[in-house]
C-alpha positions in Angstrom: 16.6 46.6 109.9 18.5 43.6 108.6 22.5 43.1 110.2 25.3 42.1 107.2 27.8 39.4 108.9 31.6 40.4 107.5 33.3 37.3 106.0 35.6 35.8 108.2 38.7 34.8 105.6 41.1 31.9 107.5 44.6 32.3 106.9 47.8 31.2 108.3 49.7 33.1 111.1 53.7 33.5 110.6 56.1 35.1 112.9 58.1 37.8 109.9 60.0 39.5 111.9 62.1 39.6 115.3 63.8 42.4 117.7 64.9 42.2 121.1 66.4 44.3 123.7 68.4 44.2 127.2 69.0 46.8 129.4 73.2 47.5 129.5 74.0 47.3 132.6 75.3 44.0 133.7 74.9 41.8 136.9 77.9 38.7 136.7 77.9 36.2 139.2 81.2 37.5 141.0 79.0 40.9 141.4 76.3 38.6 143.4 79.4 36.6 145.1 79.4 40.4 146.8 75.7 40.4 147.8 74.9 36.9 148.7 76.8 33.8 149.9 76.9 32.3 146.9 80.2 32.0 143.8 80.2 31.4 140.5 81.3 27.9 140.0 77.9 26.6 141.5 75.8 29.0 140.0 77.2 28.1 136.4 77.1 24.5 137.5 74.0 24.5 138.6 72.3 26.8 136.4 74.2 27.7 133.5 74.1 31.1 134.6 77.4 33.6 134.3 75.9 36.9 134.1 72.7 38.6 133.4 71.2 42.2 132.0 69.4 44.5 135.2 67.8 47.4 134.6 68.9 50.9 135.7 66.1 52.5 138.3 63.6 54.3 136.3 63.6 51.8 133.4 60.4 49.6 133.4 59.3 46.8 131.4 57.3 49.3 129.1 60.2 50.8 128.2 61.9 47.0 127.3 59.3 46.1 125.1 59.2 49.2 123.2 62.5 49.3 122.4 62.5 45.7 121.2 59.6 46.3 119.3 61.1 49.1 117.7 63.6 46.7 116.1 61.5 44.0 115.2 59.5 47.1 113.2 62.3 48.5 111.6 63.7 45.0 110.6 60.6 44.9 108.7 59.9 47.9 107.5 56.5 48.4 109.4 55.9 52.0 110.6 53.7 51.8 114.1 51.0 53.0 112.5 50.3 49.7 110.4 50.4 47.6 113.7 46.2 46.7 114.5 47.3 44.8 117.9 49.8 44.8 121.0 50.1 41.7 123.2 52.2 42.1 125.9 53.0 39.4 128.2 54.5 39.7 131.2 54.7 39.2 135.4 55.9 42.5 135.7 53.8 45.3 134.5 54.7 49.0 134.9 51.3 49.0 137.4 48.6 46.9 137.8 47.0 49.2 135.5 46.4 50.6 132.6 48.2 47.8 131.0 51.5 47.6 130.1 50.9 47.3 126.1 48.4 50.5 126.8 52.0 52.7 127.4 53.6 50.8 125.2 51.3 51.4 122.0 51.6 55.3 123.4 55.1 55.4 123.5 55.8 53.2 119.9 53.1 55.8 118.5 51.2 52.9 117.4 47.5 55.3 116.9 45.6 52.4 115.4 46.2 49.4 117.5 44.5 48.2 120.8 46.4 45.4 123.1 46.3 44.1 126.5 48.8 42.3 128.7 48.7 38.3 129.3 50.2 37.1 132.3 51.6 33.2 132.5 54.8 33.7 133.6 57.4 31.8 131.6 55.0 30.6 129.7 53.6 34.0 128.9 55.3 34.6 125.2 53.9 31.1 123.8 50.6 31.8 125.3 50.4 35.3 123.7 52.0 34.2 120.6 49.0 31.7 119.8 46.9 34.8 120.7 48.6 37.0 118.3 48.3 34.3 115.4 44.6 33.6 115.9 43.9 37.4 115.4 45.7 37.3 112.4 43.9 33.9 111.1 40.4 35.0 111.5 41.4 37.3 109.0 40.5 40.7 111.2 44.4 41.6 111.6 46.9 41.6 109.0 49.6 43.1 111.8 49.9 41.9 115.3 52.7 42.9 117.7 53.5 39.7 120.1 55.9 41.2 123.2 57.5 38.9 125.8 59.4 41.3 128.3 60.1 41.4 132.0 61.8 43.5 134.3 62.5 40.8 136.9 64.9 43.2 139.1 61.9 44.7 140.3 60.5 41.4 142.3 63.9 40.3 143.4 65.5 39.9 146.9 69.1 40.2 146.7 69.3 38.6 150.0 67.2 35.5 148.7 70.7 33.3 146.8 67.7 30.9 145.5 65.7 33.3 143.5 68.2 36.3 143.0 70.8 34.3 141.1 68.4 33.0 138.4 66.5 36.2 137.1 67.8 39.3 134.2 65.6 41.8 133.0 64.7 41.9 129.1 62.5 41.8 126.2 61.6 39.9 122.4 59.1 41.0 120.2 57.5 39.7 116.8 55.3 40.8 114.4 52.5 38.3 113.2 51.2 38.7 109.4 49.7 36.6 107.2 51.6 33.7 105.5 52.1 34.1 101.3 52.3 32.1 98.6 53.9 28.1 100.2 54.2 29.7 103.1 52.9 27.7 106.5 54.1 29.3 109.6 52.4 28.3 112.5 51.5 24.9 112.9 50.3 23.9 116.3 50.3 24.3 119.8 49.7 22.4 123.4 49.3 24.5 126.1 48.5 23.0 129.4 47.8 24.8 133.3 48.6 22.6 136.3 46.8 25.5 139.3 48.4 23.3 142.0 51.3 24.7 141.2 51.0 28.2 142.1 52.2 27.9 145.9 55.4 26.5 144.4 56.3 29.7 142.3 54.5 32.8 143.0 54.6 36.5 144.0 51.6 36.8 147.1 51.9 40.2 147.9 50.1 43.5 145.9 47.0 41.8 144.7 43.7 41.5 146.1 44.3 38.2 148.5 47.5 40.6 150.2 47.0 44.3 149.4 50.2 46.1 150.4 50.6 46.7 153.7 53.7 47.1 156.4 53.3 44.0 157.2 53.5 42.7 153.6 56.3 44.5 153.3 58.1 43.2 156.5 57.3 39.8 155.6 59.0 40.5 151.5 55.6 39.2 150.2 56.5 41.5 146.9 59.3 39.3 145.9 59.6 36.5 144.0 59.0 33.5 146.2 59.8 29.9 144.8 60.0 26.1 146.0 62.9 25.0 143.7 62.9 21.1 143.5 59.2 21.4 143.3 59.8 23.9 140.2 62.5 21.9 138.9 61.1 18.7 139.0 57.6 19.8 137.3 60.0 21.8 134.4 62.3 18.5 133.9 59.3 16.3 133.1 56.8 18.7 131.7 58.8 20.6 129.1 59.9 17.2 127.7 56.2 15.6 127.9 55.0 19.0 126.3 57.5 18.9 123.6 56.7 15.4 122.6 53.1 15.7 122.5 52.9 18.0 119.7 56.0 16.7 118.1 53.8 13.1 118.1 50.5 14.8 117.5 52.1 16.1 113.8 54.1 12.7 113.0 57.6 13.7 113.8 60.2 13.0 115.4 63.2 15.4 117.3 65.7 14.4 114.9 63.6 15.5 112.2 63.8 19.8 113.9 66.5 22.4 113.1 66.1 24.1 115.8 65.0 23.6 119.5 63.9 28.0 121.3 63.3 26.5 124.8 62.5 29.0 127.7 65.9 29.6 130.1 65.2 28.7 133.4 68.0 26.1 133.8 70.5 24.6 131.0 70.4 21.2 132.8 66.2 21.3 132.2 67.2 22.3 128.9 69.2 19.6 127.9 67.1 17.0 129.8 64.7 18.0 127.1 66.9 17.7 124.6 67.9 14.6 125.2 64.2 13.0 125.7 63.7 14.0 121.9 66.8 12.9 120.3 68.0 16.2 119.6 72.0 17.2 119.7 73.3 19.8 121.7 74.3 21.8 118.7 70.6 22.4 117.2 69.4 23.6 121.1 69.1 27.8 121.1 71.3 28.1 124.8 71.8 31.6 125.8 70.8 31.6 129.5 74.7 31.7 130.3 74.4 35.7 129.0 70.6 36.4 130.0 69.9 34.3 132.9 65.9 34.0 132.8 64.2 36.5 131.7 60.5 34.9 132.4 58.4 36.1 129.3 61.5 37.4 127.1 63.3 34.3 127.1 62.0 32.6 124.0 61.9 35.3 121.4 65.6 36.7 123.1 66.7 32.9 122.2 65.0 33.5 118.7 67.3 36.7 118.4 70.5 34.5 119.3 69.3 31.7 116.9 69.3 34.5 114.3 72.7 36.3 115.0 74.7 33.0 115.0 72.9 31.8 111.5 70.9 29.3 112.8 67.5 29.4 111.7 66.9 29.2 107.8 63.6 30.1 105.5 61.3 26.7 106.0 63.2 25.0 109.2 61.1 23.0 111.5 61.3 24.8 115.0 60.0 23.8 118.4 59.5 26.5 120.9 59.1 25.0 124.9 58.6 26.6 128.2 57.2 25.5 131.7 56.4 28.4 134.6 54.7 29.8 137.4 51.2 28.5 137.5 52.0 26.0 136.5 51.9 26.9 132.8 53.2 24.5 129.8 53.5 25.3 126.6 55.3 24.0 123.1 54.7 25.0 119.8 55.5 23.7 116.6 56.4 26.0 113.6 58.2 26.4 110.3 60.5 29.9 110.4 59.5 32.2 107.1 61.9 34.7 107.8 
């Protein structure tokens, strides 16, 4: 019995569509001036932050990142059924299992695809996209569905004003497929984990170190807890160093981009970036003043912006950026085909 190897034919990965969704219900800063002593003029001076998008109860992550995959489908024409993969990443599945892009290829109807979730936090939708694009450029999938989405209500403590001002609930999706013609699409990547990190920004409660108990409860080990100067210090220098490094490791310069789509955590992180590459306000994708951060579905959300406002052109130069919880890094260089 003799075994026949399949061809493996290399291709290149390209991001050829977008869609996004946020839940309608809103959550302004005066409405957390209510809950927490807090007001908006720090919050927005501070963070950047005026308002954000919370989910009504009942509404889980799943049900995000369907419905902005829906779009991003539609805006290309794609029934489910074409779709061979679903990557979901998030920090906030529906349950620790099945996984989250298990319920959502049930509910999009996608029969012929398989997925899995990837959790890194902020980082999550860079990680998964590189995921997504090396399916595509072994050649074995022609359609792969790359979903950031995170329902960040559910983790909160609205007593908490350090971690409750900062997070909204939503989702971005995009479909990977093979470049054509000229095309080039993805270009590269540097991803980077720092594990001494993850006192600083973490969730401890509901996994196997702290099962939930009463007392995990009592003590609000479900929430989101985080060490913010440790956090923001690590984001200001790390998104810039990992920015740089593949800007430098493909002979260009900031100045040379159309388009900065950095994760929204903070706008003055964002512009500290910025500035380290040369870059002008104006070509910077900002949108955290509407969303507040979304963990996992700030990125392709910002790519949605970019695209509403006319931004983002066939063959443009974009640099996508996050830090998070971990700590993860990650930057990605690509040219937009859409």
């Amino acid at each position: 019995m003799s075994l026949e190897l399949k061809p493996r034919v290399s291709v290149r990965a390209k991001i050829s569509s977008v869609g996004t969704y946020v839940p309608p219900r809103l959550l302004t800063n005066a409405d957390l001036e209510k809950m927490v002593e807090t007001n908006d003029q720090w919050i927005v001076e501070r963070t950047g932050i005026r308002e954000r998008h919370i989910v009504d109860k009942g509404v889980a992550t799943s049900d995000l990142a369907t419905e902005a995959a829906k779009k991003c489908l539609a805006a290309r024409g794609v029934s489910p059924e074409e779709v061979d993969a679903i990557i979901v990443a998030t920090v906030t599945p529906d349950m620790m299992f099945p996984a989250t892009a298990c319920l959502v290829q049930n509910k999009l109807g996608a029969k012929g695809a398989w997925g899995f979730d990837l959790s890194a936090a902020c980082s999550g939708f860079p990680y998964a996209l590189q995921v997504g694009a090396k399916l595509v450029e072994s050649g074995v999938h022609k359609k792969v569905l790359v979903i950031g989405a995170d329902t960040m209500s559910s983790i909160m403590d609205y007593t908490d004003r350090t971690t409750c001002i900062l997070f909204g609930d939503g989702a971005g999706a995009v479909l990977l497929e093979p470049c054509e013609g000229d095309e080039v699409g993805l270009v590269d990547f540097w991803h980077e984990v720092d594990g001494s990190g993850g006192v600083s920004l973490n969730m401890p409660g509901g996994g196997s170190l702290h099962p939930p108990t009463h007392e995990t409860i009592d003590q609000k080990m479900h929430y989101v807890h985080q060490d913010g100067q440790a956090v923001y210090k690590f984001a200001v220098r790390k998104m810039a160093e990992a920015a740089e490094t593949v800007l430098e490791r493909n002979g260009l310069k900031g100045d040379e981009l159309a388009c900065l789509i950095p994760h929204q955590a903070n706008k003055r992180i964002i512009l500290s970036t910025a500035e380290r590459l040369g870059m002008p306000e104006e070509r910077v994708v900002i949108n955290i003043d509407r969303y507040g951060n979304t963990t996992a579905g700030t990125i392709p959300l910002a790519m949605g912006t970019a695209m509403e406002e006319g931004r983002l052109k066939k063959g443009d130069l974009v640099l996508l950026a996050s830090v998070g919880a971990g700590f993860t890094v990650a930057s990605t260089l690509l040219r937009w085909e859409i």
